[in-house]
Backbone as numpy.savetxt, mean C-alpha at the origin, in Angstrom:
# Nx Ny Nz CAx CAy CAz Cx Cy Cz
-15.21 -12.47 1.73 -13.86 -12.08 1.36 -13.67 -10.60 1.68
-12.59 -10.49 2.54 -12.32 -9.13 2.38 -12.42 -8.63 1.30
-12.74 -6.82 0.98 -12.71 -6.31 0.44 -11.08 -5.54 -0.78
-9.89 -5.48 0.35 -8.95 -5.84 -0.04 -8.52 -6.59 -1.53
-8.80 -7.91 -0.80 -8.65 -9.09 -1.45 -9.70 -8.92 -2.65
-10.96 -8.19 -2.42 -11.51 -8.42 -3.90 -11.03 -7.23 -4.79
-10.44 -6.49 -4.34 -9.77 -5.11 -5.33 -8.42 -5.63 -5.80
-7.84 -6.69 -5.15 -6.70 -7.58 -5.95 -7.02 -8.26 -7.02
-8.40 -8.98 -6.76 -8.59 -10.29 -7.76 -9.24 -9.21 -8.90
-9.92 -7.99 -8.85 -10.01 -7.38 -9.78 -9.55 -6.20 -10.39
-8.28 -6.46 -10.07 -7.52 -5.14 -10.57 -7.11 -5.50 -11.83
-7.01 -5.11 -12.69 -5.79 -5.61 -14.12 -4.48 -5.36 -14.04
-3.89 -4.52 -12.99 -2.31 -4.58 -13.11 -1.87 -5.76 -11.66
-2.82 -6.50 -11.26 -2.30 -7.93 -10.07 -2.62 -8.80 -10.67
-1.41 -9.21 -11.03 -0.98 -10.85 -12.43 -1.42 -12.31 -11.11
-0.72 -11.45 -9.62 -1.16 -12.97 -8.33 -0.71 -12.08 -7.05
-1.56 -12.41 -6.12 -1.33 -12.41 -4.87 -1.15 -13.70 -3.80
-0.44 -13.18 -2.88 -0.10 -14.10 -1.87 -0.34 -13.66 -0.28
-1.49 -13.65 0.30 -2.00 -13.50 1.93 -0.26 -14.72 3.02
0.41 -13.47 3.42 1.66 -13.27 4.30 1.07 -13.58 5.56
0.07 -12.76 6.22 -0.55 -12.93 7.80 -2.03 -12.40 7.63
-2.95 -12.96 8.12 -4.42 -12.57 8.47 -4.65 -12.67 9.94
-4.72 -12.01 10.75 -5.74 -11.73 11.94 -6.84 -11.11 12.33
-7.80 -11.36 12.73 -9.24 -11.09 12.63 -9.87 -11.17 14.04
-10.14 -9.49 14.63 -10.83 -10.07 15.92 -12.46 -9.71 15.98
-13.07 -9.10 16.97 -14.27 -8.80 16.88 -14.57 -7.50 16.13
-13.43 -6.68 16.62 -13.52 -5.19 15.46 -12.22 -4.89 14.82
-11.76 -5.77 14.57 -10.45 -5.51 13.76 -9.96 -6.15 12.90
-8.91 -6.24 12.11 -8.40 -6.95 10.96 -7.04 -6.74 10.57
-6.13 -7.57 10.92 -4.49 -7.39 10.06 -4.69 -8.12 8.96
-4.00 -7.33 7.81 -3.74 -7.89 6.18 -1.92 -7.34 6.19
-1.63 -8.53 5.89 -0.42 -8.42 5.04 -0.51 -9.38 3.71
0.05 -8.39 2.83 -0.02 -9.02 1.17 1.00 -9.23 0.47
1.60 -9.84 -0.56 2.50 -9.46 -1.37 1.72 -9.46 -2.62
1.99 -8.58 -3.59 0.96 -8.84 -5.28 2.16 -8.54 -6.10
2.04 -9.40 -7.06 3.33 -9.16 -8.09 1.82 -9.03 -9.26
2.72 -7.88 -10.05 2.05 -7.00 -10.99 2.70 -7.38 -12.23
1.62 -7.09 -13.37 2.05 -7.41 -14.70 2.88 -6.76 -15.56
3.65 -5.74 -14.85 5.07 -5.31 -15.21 5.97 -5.82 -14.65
6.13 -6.96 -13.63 7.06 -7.73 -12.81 7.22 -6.54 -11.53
6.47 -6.05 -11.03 6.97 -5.04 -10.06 6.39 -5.79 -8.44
6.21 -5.23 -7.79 5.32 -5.92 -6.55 5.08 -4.95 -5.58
4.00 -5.17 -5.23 3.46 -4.26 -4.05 3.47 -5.16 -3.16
3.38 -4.48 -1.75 3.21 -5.28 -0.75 2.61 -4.39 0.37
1.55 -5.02 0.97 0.25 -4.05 1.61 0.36 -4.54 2.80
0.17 -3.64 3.88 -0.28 -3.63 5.49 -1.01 -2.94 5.83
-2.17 -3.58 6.55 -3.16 -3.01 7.13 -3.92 -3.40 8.10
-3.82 -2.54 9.16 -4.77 -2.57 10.48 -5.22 -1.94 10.67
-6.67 -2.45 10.89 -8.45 -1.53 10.63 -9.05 -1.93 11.90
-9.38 -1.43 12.42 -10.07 -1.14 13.66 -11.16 0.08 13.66
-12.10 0.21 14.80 -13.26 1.12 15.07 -12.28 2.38 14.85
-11.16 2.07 15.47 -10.09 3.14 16.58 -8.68 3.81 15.68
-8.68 3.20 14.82 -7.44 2.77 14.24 -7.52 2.50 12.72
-6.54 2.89 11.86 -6.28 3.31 10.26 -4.80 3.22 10.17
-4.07 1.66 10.27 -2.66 1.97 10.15 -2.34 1.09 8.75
-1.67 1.89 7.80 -1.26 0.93 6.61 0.31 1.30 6.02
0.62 0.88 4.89 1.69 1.08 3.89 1.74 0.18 3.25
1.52 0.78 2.16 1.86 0.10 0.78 3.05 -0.06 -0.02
3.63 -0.20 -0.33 5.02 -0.46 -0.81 5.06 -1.43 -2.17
5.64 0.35 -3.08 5.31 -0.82 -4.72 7.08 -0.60 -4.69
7.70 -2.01 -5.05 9.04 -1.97 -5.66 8.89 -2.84 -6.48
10.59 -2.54 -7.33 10.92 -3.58 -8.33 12.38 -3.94 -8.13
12.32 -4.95 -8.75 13.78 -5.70 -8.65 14.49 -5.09 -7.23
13.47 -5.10 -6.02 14.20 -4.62 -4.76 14.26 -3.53 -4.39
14.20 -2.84 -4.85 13.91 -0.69 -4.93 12.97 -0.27 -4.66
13.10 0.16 -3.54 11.44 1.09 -3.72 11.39 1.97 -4.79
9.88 1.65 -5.23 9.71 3.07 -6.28 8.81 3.86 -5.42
7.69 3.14 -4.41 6.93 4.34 -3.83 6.48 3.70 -2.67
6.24 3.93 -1.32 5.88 3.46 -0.35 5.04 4.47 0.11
3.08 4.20 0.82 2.60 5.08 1.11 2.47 4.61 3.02
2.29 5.75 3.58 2.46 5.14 5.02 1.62 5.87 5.72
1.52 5.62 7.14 1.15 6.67 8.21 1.74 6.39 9.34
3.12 5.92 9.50 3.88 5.62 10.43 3.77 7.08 11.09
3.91 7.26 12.58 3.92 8.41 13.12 5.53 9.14 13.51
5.68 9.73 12.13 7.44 10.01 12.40 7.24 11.09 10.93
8.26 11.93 10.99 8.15 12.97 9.70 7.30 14.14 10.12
7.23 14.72 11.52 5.89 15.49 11.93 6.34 17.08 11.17
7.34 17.06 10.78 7.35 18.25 9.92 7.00 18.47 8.26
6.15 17.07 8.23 5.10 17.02 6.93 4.17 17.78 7.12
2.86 18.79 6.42 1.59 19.30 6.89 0.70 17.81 6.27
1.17 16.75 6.11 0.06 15.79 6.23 0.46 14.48 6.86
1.07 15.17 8.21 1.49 14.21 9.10 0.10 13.56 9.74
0.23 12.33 10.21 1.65 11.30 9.73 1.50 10.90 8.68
0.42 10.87 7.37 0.13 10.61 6.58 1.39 11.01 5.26
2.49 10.15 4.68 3.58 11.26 3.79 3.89 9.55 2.83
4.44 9.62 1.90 5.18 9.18 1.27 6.57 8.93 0.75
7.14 7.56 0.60 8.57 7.56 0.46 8.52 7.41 -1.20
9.92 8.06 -2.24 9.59 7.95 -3.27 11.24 7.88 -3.90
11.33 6.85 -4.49 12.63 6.13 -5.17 13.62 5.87 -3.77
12.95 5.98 -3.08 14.41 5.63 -1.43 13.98 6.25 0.00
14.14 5.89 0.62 13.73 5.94 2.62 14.04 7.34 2.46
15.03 7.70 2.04 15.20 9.26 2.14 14.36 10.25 1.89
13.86 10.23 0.18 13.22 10.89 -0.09 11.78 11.07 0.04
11.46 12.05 2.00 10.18 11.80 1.66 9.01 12.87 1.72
7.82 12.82 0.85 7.44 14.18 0.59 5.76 13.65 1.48
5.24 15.11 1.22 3.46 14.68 1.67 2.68 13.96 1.17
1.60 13.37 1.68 0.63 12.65 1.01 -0.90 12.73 2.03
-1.49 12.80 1.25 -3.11 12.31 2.30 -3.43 11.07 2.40
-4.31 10.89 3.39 -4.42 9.48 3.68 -4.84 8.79 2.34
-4.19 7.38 2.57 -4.98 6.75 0.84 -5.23 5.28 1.28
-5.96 4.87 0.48 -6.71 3.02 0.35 -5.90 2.31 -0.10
-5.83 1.34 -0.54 -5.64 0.16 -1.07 -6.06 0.67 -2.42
-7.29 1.12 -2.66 -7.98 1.26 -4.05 -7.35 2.71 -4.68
-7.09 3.37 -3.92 -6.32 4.69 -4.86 -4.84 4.27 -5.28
-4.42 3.47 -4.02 -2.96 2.78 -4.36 -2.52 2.37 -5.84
-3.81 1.08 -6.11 -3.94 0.38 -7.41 -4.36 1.32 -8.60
-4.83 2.66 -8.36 -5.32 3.78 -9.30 -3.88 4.11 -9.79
-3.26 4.99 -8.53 -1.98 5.43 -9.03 -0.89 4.98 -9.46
-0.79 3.11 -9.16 0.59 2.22 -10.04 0.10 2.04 -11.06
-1.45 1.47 -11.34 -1.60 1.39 -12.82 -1.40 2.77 -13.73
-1.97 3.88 -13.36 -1.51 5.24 -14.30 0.54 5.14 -14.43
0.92 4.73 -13.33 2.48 4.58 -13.47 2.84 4.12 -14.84
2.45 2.48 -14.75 2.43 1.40 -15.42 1.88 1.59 -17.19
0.77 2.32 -16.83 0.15 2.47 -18.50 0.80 3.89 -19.46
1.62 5.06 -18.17 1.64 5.94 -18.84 2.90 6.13 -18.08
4.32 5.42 -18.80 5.30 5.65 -18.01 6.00 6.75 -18.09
């Protein structure tokens, strides 16, 4: 099992997940996820891992809203942690970020979640 997938099944704020697309080649891997969380919120994860390559975004909303999307789309180069930045309550608003996991992702919605 991906690794991913086992930081879902043991997180305490992912109530269920649902695998969207899996592709898998000799050195690579697409994950797309949806996880609905035990505040009714949902994340939804992309990721392509390669030798070569580190492309993701995470995207936690609720009732349709983004509350936080983390990315490394290559656009925003007037971030100093380009392309690495974050969107936060809307596409508009978007500030810096360093690169992040899957596993810091689930760090920082649960602190959301437990300490609103």
């Amino acid at each position: 099992m991906l690794r991913e997938l086992e930081l879902l099944e043991r997180s305490e704020i992912v109530e269920s997940y649902e695998v969207l697309d899996y592709k898998e080649g000799s050195d690579f891997y697409f994950l797309k996820v949806k996880a609905k969380l035990i505040d009714g919120s949902a994340l939804y994860v992309r990721e392509f891992v390669s030798s070569e390559e580190y492309n993701y975004s995470f995207q936690w909303q609720e009732g349709g809203k983004l509350r936080i999307r983390w990315d490394n789309a290559p656009h925003h180069r007037e971030l100093s942690t380009f392309p690495h930045h974050k969107h936060v309550g809307g596409e508009k608003n978007v500030v810096p970020s360093d690169e992040i996991t899957l596993e810091e992702v689930l760090v920082a919605i649960a602190n959301h979640i437990q300490n609103p």
